[in-house]
C-alpha positions as CSV (number, residue, x, y, z in Angstrom):
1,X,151.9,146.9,47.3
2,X,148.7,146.5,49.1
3,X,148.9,143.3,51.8
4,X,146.1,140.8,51.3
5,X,144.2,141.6,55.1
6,X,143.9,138.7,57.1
7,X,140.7,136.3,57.6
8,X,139.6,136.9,60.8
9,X,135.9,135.6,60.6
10,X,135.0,132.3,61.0
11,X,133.7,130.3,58.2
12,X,129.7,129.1,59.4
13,X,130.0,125.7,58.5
14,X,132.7,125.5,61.4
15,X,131.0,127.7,63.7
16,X,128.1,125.2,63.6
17,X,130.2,122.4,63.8
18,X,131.4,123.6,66.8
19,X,127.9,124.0,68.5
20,X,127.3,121.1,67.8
21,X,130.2,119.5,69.6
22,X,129.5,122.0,72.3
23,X,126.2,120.6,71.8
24,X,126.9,116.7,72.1
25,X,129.5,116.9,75.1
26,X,126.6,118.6,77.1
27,X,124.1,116.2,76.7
28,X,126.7,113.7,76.9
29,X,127.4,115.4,80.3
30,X,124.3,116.3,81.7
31,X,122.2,113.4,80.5
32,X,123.8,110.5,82.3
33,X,123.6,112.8,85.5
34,X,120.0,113.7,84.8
35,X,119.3,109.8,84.2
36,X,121.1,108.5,87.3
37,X,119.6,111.5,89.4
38,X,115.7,110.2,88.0
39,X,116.7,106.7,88.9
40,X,117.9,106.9,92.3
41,X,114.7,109.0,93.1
42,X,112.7,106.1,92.2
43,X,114.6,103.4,93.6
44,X,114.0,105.4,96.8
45,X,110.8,105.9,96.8
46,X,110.5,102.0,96.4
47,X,112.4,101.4,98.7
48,X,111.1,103.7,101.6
49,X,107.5,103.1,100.7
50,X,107.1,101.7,104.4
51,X,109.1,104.6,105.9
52,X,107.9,105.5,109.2
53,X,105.4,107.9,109.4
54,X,103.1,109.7,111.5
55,X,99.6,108.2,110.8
56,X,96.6,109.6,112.4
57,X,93.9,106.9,114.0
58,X,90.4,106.8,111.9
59,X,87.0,108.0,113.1
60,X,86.4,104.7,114.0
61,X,89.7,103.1,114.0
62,X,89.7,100.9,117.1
63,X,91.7,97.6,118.0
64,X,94.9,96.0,118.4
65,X,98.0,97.3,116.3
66,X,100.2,94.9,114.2
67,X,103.2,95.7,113.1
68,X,105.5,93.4,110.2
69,X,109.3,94.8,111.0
70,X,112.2,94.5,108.9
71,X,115.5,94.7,111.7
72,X,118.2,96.6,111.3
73,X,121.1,94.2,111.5
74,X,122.6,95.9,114.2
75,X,122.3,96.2,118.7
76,X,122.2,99.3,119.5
77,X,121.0,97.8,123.0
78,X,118.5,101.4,123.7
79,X,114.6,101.7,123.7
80,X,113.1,102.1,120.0
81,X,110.0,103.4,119.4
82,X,107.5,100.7,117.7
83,X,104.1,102.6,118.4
84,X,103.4,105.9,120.2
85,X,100.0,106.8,121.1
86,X,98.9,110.1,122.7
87,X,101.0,113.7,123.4
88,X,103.3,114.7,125.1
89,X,102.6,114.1,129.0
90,X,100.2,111.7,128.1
91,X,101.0,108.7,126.2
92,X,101.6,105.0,125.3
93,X,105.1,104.2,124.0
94,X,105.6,100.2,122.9
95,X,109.6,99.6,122.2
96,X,112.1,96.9,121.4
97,X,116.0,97.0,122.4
98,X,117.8,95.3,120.1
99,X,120.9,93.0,122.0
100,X,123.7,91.4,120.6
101,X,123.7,87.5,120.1
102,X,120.3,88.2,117.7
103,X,118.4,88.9,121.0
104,X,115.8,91.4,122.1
105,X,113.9,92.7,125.0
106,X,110.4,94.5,124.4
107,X,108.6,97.4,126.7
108,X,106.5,99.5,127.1
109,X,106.1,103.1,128.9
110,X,103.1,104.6,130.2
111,X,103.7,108.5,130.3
112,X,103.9,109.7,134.0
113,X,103.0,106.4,135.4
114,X,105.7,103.3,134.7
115,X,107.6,101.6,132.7
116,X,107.6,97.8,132.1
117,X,109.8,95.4,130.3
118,X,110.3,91.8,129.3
119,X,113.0,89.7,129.6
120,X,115.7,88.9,126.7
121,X,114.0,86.3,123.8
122,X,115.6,85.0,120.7
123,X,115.2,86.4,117.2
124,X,115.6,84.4,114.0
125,X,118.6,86.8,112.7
126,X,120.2,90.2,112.9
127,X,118.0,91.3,110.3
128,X,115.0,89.0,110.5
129,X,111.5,90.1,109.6
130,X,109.5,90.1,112.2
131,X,105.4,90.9,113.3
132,X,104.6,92.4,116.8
133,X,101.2,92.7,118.0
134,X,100.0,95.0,120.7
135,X,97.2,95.5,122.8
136,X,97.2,99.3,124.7
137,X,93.7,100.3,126.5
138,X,94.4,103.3,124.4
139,X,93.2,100.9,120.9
140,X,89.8,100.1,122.5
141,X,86.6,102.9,123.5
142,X,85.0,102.4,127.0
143,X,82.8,99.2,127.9
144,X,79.6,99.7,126.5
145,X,80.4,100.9,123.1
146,X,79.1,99.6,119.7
147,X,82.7,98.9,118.6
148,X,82.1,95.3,120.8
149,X,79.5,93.8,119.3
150,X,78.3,91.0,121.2
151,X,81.4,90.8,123.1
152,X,81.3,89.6,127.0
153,X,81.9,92.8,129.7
154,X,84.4,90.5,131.1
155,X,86.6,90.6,127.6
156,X,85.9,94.6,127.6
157,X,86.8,95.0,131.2
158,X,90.6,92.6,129.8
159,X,90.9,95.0,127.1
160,X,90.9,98.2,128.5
161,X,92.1,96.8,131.8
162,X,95.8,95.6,130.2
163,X,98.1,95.4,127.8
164,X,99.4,93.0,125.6
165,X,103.1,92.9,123.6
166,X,103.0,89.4,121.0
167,X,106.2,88.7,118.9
168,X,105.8,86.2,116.1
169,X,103.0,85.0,117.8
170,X,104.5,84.6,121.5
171,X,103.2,86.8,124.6
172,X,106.7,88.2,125.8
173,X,104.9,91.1,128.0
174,X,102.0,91.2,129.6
175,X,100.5,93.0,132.6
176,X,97.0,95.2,134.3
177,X,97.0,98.6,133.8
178,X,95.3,101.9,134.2
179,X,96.0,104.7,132.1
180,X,93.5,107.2,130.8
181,X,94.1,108.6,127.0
182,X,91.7,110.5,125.2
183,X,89.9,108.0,122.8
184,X,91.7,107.8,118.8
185,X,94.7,109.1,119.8
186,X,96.9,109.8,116.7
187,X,99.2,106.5,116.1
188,X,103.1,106.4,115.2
189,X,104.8,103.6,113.8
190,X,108.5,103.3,114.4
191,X,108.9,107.3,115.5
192,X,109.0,108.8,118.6
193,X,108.0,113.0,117.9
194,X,106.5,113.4,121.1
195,X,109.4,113.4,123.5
196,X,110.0,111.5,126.8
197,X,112.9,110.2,128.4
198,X,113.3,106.8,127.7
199,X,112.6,105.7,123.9
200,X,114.4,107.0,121.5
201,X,113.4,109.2,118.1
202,X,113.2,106.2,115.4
203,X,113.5,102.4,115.1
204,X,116.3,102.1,113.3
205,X,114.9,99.3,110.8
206,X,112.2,99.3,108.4
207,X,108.4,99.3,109.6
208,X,107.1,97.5,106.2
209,X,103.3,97.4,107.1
210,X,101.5,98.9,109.6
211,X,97.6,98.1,110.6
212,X,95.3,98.6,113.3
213,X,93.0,95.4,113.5
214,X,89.5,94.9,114.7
């Protein structure tokens, strides 16, 4: 008696219905990953839009720098780069040290030459937005050129002759210096690549705008 053999291949209509679940818990897998992976990309790059980055002065890029900054929240209590001008061995660096008690201290160091510093000052909160304003000879060209305009020797002579740190709209440092940089140095807002050994790498907020003003 001959045994009926045994049905070993698999009928198509199940083979494709199992693709097709094969099929359905992959994209039901990988889609939600894919999705979430797309959307934290973009919320990121909303978000760090006003990242710090290196930012090279214009041809004719000359004046005062100000700065709108978003705080971190936090005291470290170190230097924090705000803007750096020039290279290594020759530069401006303008910083803020973040206290406790939502207070702050501002400075700035001339490469090879000094180092100055203000004394402590409230800020509106931890976290606070808030705009600094700085005047470096480094932001203005010798007396004489076009870039014044009418302006008094006298207001050249101030400009290239000191510098100026302003936080929401109050002077907090202020002094005469002398310090020869090459003219349109490249700028740096809230970084620190050229080295030194008193500000630190990165401000640890947000710099959210940036602009060098006539």
């Amino acid at each position: 008696m001959t045994r009926p053999m045994l049905q070993t291949a698999v009928p198509k209509s199940r083979l494709l219905k199992a693709l097709e679940a094969c099929r359905a818990a992959t994209v039901n897998l990988f889609v939600p990953i894919l999705l979430a992976w797309l959307l934290t990309s973009v919320v990121h790059r909303r978000l760090h839009l006003s990242d710090p980055r290196p930012v090279a002065a214009e041809k004719n890029a000359f004046g005062p720098v100000k700065l709108r900054l978003k705080l971190p929240g936090t005291s470290a209590g170190i230097p924090e780069p705000l803007v750096v001008c020039g290279r290594t061995g020759n530069a401006s660096l303008v910083y803020i040290r973040l206290l406790d008690g939502n207070r702050a201290k501002v400075g700035v160091e001339f490469w090879g030459l000094r180092a100055d510093q203000s004394l402590e000052f409230p800020l509106p909160a931890a976290d606070a937005v808030i705009e600094v304003v700085c005047y470096l000879p480094a932001f203005f060209p010798s007396e004489g050129d076009s870039y014044w305009a009418g302006l008094t020797e006298k207001l050249q002579r101030i400009r290239r002759g000191e510098y100026i740190i302003a936080v929401n709209g109050v002077v907090r440092l202020r002094a005469p210096v002398k310090y020869a940089q090459p003219a349109h140095p490249v700028l740096y807002f809230g970084e620190n690549p050229i080295g030194g050994s008193l500000v630190s790498d990165r401000f640890s907020g947000v710099v959210l705008q940036a602009a060098q003003e006539r």
